[in-house]
C-alpha positions in Angstrom: 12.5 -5.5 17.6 16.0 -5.8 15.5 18.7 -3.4 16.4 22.3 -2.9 15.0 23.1 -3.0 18.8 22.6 -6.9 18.4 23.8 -7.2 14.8 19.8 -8.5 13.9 19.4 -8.0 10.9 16.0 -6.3 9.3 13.0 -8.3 8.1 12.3 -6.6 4.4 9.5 -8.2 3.6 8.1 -7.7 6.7 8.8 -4.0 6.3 7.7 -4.2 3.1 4.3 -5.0 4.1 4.0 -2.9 7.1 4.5 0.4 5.4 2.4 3.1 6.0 0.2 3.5 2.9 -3.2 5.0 1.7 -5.3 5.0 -0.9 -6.7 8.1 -3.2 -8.1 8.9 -6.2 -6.1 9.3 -9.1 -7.0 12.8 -9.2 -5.9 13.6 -5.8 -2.3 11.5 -6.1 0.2 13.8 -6.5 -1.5 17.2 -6.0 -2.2 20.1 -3.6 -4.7 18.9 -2.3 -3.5 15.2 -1.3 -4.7 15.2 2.0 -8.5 15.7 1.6 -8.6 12.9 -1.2 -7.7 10.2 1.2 -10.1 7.4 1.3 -8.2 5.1 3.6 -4.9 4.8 5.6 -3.3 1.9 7.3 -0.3 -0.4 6.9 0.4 -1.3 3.0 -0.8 -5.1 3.3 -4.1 -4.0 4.4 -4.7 -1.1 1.1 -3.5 -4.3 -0.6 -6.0 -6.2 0.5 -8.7 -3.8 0.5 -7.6 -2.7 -2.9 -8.0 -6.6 -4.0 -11.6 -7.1 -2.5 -13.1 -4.8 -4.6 -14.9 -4.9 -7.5 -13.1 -3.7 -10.5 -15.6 -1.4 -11.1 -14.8 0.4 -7.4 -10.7 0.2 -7.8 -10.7 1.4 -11.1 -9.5 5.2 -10.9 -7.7 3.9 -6.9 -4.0 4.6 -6.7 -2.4 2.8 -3.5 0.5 5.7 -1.9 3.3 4.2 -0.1 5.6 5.4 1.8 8.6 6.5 0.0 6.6 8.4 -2.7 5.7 4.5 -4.8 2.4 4.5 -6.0 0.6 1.5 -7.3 -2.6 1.4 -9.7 -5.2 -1.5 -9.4 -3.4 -3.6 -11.4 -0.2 -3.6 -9.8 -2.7 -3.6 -6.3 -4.3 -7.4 -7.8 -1.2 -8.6 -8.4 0.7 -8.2 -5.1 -3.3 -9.5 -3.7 -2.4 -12.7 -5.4 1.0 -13.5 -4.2 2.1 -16.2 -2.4 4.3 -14.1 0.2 1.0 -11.6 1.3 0.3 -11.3 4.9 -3.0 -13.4 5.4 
């Protein structure tokens, strides 16, 4: 665990990963009714990779939801599948 305490400093891309995240229909991102659209929660490296296994037919009207209000279409979602840095 990193604390100021120690002066240890924070592991972004670790964070960056480990977000809480899910993944909704377009439809549902944004509105009223966000919480029934939910499809799937769970850390942001594993909507990524979810996101990335499925056929482009399937992720097509997807939108990943990050934490911090980000939000990231199927394209965005492939492209962060195919970088060097993801989290096997």
């Amino acid at each position: 665990m990193n604390t100021t305490i120690r002066a240890e400093s924070r592991d972004g891309a670790h964070d960056f990963w480990n977000d809480h995240a899910t993944i909704v229909t377009r439809e549902a991102a944004g509105s009223v009714l966000h919480a029934f659209g939910v499809l799937h929660s769970g850390t942001f490296a594993e909507m990524v990779r979810l996101m990335g296994r499925m056929p482009e037919a399937d992720r097509a009207e997807l939108i990943i939801e990050k934490s911090g209000d980000r939000h990231y279409g199927p394209a965005e979602a492939l492209q962060l599948f195919k970088r060097a840095d993801f989290p096997l």
